[in-house]
C-alpha positions as CSV (number, residue, x, y, z in Angstrom):
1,X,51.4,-40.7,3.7
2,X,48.8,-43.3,3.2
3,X,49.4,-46.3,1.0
4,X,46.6,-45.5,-1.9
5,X,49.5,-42.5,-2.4
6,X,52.6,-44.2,-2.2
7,X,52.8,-45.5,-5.7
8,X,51.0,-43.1,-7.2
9,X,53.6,-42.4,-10.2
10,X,52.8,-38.8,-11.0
11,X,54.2,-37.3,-7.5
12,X,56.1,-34.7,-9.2
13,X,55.8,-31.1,-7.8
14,X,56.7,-28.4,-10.4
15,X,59.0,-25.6,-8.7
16,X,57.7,-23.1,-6.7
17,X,59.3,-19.9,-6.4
18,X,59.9,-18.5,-2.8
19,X,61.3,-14.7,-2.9
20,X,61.2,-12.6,0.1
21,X,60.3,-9.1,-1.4
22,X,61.3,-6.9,-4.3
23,X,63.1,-5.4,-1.3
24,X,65.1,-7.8,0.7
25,X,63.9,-7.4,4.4
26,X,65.3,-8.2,7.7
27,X,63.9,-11.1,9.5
28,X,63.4,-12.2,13.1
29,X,65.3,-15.3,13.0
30,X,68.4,-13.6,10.5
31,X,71.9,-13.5,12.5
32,X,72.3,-10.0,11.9
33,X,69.5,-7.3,11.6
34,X,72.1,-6.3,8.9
35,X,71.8,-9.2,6.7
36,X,69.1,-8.8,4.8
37,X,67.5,-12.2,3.2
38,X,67.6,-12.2,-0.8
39,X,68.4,-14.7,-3.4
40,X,72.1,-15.0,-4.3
41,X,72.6,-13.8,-8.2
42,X,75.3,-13.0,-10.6
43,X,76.2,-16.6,-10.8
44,X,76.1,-19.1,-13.6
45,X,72.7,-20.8,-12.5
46,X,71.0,-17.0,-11.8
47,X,72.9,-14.5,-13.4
48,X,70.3,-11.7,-12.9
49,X,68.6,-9.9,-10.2
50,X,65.4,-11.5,-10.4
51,X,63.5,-8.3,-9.7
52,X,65.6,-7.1,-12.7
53,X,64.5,-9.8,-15.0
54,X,60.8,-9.9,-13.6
55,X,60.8,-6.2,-14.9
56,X,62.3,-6.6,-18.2
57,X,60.2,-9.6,-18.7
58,X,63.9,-11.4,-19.1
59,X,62.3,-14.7,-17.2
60,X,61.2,-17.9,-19.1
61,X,57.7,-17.6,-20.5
62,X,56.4,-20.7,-18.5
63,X,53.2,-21.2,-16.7
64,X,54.3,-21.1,-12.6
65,X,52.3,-22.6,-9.8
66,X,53.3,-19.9,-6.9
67,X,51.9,-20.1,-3.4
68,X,52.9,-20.6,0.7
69,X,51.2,-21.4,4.0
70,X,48.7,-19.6,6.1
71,X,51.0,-19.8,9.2
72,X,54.5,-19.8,7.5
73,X,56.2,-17.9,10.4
74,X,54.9,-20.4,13.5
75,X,57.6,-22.8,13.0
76,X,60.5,-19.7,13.8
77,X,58.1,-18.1,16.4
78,X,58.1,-21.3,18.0
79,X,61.5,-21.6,18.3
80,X,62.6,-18.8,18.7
81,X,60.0,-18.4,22.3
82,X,62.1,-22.2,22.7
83,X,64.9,-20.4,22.9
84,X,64.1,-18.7,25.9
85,X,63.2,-14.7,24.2
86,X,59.4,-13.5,26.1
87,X,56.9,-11.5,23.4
88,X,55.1,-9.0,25.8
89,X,52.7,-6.4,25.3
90,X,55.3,-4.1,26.9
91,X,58.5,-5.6,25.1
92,X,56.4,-5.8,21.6
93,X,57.1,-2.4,19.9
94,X,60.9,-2.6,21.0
95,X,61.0,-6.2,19.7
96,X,59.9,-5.4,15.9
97,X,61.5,-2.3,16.0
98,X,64.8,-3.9,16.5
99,X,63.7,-5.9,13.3
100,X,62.2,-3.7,10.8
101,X,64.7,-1.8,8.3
102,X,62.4,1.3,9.5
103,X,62.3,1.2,12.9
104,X,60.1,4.3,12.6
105,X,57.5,1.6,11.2
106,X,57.4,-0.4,14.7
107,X,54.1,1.3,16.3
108,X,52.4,0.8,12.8
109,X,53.2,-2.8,12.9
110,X,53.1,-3.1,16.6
111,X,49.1,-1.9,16.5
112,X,48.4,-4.2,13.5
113,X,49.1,-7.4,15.2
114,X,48.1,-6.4,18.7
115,X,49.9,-8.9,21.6
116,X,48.7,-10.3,24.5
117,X,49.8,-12.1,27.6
118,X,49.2,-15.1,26.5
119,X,49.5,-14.6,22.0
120,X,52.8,-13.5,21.9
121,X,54.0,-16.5,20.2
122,X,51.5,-16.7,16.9
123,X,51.5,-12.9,16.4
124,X,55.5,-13.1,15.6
125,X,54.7,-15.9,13.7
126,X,52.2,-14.1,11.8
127,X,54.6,-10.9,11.7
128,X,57.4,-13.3,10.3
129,X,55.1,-15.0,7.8
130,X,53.5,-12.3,6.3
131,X,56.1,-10.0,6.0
132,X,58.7,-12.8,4.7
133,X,56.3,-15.1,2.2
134,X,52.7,-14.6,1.8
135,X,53.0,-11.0,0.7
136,X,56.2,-11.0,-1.5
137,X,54.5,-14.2,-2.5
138,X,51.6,-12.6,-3.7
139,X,53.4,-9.4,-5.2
140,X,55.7,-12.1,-7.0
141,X,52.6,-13.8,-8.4
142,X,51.4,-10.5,-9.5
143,X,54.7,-9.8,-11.3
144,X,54.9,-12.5,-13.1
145,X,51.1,-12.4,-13.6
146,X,51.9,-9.7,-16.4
147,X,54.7,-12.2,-18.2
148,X,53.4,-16.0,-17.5
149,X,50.1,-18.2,-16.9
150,X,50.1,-17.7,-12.9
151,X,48.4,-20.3,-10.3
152,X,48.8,-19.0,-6.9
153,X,47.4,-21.0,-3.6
154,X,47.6,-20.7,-0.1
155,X,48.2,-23.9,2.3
156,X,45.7,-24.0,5.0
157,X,44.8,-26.6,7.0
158,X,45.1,-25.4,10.3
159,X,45.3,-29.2,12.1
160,X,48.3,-29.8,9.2
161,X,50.3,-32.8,11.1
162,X,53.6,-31.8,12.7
163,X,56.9,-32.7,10.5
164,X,58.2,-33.8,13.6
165,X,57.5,-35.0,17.1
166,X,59.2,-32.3,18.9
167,X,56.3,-29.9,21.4
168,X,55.9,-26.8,20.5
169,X,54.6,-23.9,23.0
170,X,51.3,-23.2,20.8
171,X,49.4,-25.1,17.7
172,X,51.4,-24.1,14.4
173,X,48.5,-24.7,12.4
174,X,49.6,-24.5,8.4
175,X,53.6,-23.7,9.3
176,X,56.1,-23.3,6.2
177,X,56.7,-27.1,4.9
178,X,54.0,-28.5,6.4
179,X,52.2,-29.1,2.8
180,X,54.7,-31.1,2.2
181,X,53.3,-34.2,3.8
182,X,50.3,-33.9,1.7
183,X,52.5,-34.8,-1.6
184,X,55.3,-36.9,-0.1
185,X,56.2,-39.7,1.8
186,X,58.7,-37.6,4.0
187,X,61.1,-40.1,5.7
188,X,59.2,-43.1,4.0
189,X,56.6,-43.8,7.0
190,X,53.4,-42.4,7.2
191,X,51.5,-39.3,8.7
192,X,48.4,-39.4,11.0
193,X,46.0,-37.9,8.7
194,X,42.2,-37.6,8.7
195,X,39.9,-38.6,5.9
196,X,39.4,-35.3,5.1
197,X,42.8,-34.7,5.4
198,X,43.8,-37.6,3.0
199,X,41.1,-36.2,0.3
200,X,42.8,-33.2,0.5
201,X,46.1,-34.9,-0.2
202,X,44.8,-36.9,-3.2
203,X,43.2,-33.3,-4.4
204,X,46.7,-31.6,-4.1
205,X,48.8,-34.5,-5.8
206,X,46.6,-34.3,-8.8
207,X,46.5,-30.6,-9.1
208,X,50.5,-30.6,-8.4
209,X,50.7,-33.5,-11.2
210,X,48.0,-32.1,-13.6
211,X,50.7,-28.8,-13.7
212,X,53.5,-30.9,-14.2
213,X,51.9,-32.8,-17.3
214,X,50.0,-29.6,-18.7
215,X,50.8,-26.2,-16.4
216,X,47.5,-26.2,-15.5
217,X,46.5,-27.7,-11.8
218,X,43.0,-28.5,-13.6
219,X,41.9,-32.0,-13.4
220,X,38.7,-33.9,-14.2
221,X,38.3,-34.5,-10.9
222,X,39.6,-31.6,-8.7
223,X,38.0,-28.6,-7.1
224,X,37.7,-25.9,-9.8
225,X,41.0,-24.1,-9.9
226,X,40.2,-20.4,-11.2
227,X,43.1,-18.6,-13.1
228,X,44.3,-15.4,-11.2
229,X,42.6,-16.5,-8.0
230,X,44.5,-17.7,-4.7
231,X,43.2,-21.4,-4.4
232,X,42.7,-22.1,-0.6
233,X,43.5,-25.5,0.3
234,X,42.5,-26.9,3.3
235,X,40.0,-30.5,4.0
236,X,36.5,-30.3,2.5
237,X,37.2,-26.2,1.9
238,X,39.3,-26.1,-1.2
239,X,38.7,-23.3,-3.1
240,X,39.0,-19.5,-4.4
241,X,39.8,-17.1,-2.0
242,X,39.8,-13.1,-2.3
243,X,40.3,-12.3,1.1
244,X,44.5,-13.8,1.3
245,X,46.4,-10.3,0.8
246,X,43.8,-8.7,3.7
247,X,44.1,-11.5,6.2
248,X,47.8,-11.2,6.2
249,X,47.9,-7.3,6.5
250,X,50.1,-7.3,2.8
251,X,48.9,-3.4,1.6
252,X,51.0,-2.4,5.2
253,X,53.9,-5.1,4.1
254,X,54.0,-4.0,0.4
255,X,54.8,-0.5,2.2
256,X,57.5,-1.3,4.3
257,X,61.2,-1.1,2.7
C-alpha cells in the first residue's frame, strides 16, 4: 500500500464472519465430495452450532460488518484449470454433478452458468463463489439481520491487483482476499494501485475503522453507507447495490441442500 496509508493508526478491521451455508455444501476444490465445509463447533471457543445459536438468537448482540468478493471462486478456478482438469461444454454437467450434494440439481446449475469453449474457467469460479460465500453470505447477513445492527458489502473492483505474481489462465477480477490489499500493507511493500484505486482504499480504511471505533462504517467523509443495503465497493462507484443476491444466482443457491 501507498505511504499516505502506512501510518495511518486506525487500520483495524473488525471480524468478518465467513460461513458457507446453513447447510454445509460440498465444494470443488474439497478432498472428498464427502467432506462437506462447515465450521468446527462443540469446542471451548464455539461451543454451539452457529446455525443453532443464530436461531435461538444465542449470538452476542453486536453490530457485524459482513460481506465477500464479486469473484471469490476465480482464485480456486484458476488453480484448479492449473492443475491440468479442462471445463467443457460437453464435460460441464458431469463436472458439477460430481460436486453438488444433489446431483439431480446439475442440469439446473449447468443451464444457469452456461460454458463455453473458451469461459470455462470464470464460470466455476462463479459456480464456486456463489454457492460457497456470497449467498450464505447474504443469508447469514439476513439472519443476523433479525438479532444485530448488520452492514453487508460486496468487494468489487474488477482490476483488484493480484496477491501475488504468479499468471493465472484468465483475469480474477475481485478474487477472495483480494480486498485485503486495500486495508493492509501485505508483506510490508507496496501494491500497484491506481488513483482511483488508492481513493477507494482510503474510503475502505475509514469505513473499516469508523466500525471498529463506533459499529457504524459511517464517516464524515465516506460514501453514504445505507443500513440493510449491500455497499458495492469498487473506484469512483462505491455505493448501494440491490442487484447482489440476482447477479450471483443466490434464490437457485438458497435452494440447493
Amino acid at each position: 500500500m501507498g505511504t499516505t496509508r502506512r501510518h495511518r493508526a486506525s487500520r483495524v478491521r473488525a471480524p468478518r464472519l465467513h460461513r458457507r451455508s446453513p447447510r454445509a455444501r460440498r465444494c470443488f476444490w474439497t478432498p472428498s465430495p464427502d467432506t462437506p465445509q462447515q465450521p468446527a463447533y462443540a469446542t471451548g471457543l464455539l461451543p454451539r452450532d452457529p446455525n443453532t445459536a443464530l436461531a435461538r438468537s444465542a449470538v452476542h448482540h453486536v453490530p457485524v460488518l459482513i460481506g465477500s468478493n464479486h469473484d471469490e471462486g476465480n482464485g480456486w478456478a484458476a488453480g484448479i484449470i492449473q492443475a491440468g482438469t479442462r471445463i467443457t461444454p460437453a464435460n460441464w454437467p458431469r463436472r458439477v454433478a460430481d460436486f453438488l450434494p444433489d446431483p439431480a440439481q446439475a442440469p439446473t446449475v449447468a443451464r444457469t452458468y452456461p460454458v463455453t469453449e473458451t469461459n470455462g474457467g470464470p464460470v466455476l469460479g462463479a459456480v464456486i463463489g456463489d454457492s460457497n460465500y456470497t449467498c450464505p453470505t447474504l443469508q447469514t447477513g439476513a439472519l443476523l439481520a433479525a438479532h444485530v445492527p448488520i452492514w453487508r458489502y460486496e468487494f468489487a473492483d474488477e482490476h483488484a491487483p493480484p496477491l501475488t505474481p504468479t499468471p493465472t489462465p484468465f483475469p480474477l477480477g475481485a478474487p477472495h482476499a483480494s480486498e485485503l490489499t486495500y486495508l493492509f500493507d501485505l508483506g510490508g511493500r507496496p501494491r500497484t494501485m491506481t488513483p482511483a484505486q488508492h481513493r477507494l482504499a482510503d474510503t475502505m480504511i475509514d469505513y473499516w475503522s469508523g466500525f471498529a471505533r463506533t459499529g457504524d462504517p459511517n464517516t464524515p467523509h465516506t460514501p453514504t453507507w445505507p443500513a440493510g443495503s449491500v455497499q458495492s465497493l469498487a473506484p469512483d462507484h462505491t455505493g448501494p447495490t440491490n442487484t447482489t443476491a440476482a447477479a450471483h444466482h443466490c434464490t437457485l443457491w438458497n435452494t440447493v441442500p
